[in-house]
VOBA-1610 file (N, C-alpha, C; in pm, whole numbers, padded with zeros to 5 digits, always signed):
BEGIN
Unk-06082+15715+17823Unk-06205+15740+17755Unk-06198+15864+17666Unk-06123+15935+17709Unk-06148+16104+17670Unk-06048+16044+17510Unk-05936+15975+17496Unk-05874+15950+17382Unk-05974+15879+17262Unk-06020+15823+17326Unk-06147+15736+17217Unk-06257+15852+17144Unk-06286+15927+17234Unk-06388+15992+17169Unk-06351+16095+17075Unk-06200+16130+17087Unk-06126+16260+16975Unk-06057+16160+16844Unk-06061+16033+16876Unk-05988+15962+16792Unk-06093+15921+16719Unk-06246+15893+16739Unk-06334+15891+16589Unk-06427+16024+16523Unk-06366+16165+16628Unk-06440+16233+16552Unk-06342+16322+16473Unk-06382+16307+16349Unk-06321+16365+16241Unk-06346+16489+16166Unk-06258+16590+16145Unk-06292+16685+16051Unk-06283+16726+15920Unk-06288+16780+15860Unk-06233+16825+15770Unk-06057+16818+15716Unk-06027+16772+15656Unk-05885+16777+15604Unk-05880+16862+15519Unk-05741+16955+15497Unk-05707+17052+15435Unk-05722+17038+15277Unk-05664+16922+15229Unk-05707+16917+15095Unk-05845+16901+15047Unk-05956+16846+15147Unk-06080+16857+15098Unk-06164+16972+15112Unk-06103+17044+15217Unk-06166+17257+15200Unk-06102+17287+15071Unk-05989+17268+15067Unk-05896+17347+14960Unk-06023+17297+14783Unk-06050+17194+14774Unk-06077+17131+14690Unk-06258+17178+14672Unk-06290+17207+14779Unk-06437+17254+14801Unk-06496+17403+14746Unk-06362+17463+14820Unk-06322+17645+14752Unk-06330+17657+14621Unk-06236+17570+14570Unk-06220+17534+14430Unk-06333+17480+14298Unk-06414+17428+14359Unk-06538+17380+14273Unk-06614+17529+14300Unk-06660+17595+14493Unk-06729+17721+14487Unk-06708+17806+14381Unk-06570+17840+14342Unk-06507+17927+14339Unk-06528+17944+14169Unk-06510+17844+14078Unk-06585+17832+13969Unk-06683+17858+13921Unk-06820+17800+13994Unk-06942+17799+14012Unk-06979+17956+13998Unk-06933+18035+14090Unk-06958+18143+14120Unk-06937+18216+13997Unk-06758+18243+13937Unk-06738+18282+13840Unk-06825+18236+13691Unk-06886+18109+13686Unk-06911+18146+13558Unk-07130+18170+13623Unk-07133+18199+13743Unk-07258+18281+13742Unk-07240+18421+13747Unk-07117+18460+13751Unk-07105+18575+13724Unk-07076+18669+13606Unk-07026+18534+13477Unk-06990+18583+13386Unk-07128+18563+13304Unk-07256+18508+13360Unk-07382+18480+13256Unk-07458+18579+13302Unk-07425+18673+13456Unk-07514+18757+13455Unk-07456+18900+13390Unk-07330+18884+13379Unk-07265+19001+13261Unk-07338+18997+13081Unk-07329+18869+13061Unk-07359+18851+12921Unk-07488+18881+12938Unk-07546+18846+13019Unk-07725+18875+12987Unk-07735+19065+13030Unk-07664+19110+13085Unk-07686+19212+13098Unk-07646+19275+12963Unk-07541+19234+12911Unk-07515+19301+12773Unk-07604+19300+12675Unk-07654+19160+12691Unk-07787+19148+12577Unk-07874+19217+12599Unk-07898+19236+12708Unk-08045+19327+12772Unk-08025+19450+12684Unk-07897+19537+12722Unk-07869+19642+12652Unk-07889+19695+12496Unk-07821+19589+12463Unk-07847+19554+12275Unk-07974+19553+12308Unk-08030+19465+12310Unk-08198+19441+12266Unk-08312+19586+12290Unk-08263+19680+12395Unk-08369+19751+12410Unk-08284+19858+12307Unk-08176+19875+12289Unk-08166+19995+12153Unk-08207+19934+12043Unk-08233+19786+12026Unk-08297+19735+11897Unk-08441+19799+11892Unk-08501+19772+11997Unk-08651+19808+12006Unk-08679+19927+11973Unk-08611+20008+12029Unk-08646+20152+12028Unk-08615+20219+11917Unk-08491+20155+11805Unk-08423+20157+11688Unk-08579+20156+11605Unk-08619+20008+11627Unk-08714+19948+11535Unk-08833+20074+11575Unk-08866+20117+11648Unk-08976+20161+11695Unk-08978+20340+11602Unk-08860+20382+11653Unk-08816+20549+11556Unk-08817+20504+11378Unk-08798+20384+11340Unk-08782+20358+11184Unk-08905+20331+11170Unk-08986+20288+11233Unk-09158+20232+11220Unk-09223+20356+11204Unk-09182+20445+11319Unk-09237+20597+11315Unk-09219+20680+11182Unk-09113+20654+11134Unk-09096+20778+11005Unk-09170+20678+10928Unk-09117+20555+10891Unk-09236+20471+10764Unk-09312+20549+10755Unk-09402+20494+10871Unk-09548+20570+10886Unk-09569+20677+10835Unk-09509+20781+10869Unk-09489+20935+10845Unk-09522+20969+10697Unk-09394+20854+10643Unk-09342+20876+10519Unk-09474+20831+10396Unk-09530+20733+10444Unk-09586+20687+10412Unk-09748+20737+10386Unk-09747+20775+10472Unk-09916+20894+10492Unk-09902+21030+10416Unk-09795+21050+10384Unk-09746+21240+10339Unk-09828+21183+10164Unk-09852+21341+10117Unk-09925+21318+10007Unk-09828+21351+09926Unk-09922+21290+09768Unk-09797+21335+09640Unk-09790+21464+09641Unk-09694+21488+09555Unk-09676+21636+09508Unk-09772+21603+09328Unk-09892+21676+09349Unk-09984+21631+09240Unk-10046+21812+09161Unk-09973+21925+09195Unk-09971+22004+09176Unk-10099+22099+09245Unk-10217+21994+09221Unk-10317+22091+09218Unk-10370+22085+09420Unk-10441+21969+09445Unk-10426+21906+09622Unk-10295+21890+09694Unk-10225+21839+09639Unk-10053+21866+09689Unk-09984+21876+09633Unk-09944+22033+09705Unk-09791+22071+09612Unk-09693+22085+09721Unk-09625+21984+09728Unk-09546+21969+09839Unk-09392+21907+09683Unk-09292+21938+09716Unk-09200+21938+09562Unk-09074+21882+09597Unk-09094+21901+09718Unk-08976+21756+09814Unk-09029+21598+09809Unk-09152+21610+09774Unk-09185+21444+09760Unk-09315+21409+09652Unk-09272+21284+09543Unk-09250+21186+09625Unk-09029+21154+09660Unk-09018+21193+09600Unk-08846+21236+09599Unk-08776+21296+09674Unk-08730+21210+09813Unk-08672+21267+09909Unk-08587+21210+09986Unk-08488+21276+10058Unk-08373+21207+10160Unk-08389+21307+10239Unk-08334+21233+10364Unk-08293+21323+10467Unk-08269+21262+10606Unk-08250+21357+10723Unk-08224+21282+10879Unk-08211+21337+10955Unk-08267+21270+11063Unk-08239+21369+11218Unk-08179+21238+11303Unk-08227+21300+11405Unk-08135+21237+11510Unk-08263+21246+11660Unk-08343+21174+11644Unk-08440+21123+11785Unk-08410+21132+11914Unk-08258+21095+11905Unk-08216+21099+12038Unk-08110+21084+12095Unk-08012+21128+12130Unk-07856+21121+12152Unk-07804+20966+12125Unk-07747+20998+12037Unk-07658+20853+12013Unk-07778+20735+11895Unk-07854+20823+11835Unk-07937+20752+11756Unk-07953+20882+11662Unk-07911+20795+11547Unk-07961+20878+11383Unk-08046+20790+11319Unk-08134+20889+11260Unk-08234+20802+11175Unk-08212+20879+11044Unk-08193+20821+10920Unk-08191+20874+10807Unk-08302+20800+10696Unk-08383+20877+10600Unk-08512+20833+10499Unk-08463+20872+10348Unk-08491+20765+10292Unk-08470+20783+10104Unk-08595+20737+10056Unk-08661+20849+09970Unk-08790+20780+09893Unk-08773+20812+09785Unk-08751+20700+09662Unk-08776+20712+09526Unk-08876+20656+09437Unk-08891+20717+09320Unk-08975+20630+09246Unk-08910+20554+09212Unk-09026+20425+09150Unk-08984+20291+09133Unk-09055+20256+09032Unk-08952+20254+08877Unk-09010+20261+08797Unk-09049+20380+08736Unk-09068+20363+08566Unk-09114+20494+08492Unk-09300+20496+08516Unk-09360+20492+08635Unk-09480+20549+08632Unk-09473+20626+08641Unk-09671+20669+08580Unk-09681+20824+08561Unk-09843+20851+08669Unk-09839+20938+08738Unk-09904+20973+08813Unk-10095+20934+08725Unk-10191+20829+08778Unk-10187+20867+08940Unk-10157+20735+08990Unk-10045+20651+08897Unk-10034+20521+08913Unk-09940+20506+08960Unk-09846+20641+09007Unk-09705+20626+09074Unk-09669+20554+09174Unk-09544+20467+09182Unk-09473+20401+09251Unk-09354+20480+09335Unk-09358+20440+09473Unk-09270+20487+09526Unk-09222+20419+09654Unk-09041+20398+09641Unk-08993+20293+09760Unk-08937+20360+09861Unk-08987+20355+09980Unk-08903+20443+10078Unk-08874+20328+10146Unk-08709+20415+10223Unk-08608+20316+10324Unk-08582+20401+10429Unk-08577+20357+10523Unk-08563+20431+10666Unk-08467+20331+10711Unk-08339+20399+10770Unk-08195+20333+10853Unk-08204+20408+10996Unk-08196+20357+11092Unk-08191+20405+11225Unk-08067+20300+11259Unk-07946+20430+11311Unk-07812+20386+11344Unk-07814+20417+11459Unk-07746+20341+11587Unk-07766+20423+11720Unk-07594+20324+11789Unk-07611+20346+11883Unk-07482+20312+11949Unk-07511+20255+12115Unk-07466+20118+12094Unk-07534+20053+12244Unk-07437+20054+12353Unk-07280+20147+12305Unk-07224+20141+12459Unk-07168+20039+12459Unk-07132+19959+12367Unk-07067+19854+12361Unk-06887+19857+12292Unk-06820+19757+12240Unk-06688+19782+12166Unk-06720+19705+12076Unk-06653+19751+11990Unk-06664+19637+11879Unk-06777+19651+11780Unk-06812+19485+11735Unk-06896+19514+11635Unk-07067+19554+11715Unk-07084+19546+11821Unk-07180+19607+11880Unk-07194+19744+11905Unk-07075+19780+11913Unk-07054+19980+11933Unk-07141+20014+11829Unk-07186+19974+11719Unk-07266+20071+11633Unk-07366+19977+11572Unk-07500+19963+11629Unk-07616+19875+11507Unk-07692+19946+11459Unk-07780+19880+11312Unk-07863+19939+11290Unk-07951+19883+11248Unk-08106+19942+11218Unk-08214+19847+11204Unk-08252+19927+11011Unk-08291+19835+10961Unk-08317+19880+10802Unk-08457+19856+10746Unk-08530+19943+10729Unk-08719+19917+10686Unk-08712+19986+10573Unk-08818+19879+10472Unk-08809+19959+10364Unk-08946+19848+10306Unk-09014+19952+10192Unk-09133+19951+10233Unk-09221+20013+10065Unk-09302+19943+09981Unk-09303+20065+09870Unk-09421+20108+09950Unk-09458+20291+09866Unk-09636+20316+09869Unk-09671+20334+09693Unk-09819+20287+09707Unk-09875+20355+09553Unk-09922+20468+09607Unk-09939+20600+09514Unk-09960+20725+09500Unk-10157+20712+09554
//
């Protein structure tokens, strides 16, 4: 009796663990390689935001500052100006405002561009992005 009952119960055979490991073992790796990529994206995307967010800020800035009109503003750096700082380690923001066009005050034209360059910690063509706004004001 005792031979009958070991002779229909069956286990596992070596090639079908071996073969089982093998499908796990995949599976795993490429959930491990989508939670790498999404983590990379995560990365990129929030220096985009914050990129976009410091170039939105100077617009603004740039954008509200008054003419240089001699008499209410005499400010003689603008409307004609460049320049740049740096917001925050590993992020430069640089601004160009020109006139646009031969107008003459108080109908003046003027195009400003704001570049915010920053660095996401990445290699390659991700090691360095940047976001580009540009924008005219009338006087």
């Amino acid at each position: 009796m005792r031979s009958l009952a070991t002779a229909k119960q069956r286990g596992m055979t070596l090639p079908e663990v071996l073969i089982a490991v093998a499908v796990l073992t995949v599976g795993l790796l490429a959930v491990v390689n989508m939670l790498s990529s999404g983590f990379s994206t995560v990365l990129v995307s929030g220096g985009g935001s914050k990129a976009t967010a410091y170039a939105r800020q100077k617009l603004e800035e740039l954008k509200n500052k008054c003419y240089n009109n001699s008499t209410v503003c005499v400010d003689p750096t603008f409307p004609a100006s460049t320049g740049s700082d740096t917001p925050e380690a590993g992020v430069t923001r640089s601004w160009t405002v020109t006139q646009a066009g031969p107008t003459a005050a108080p109908n003046r034209l003027s195009e400003i561009i704001v570049t915010v360059t920053w660095k996401s910690g990445g290699s390659g063509a991700a090691a360095g992005q940047q976001v580009i706004m540009q924008t005219m004001r009338a006087e």
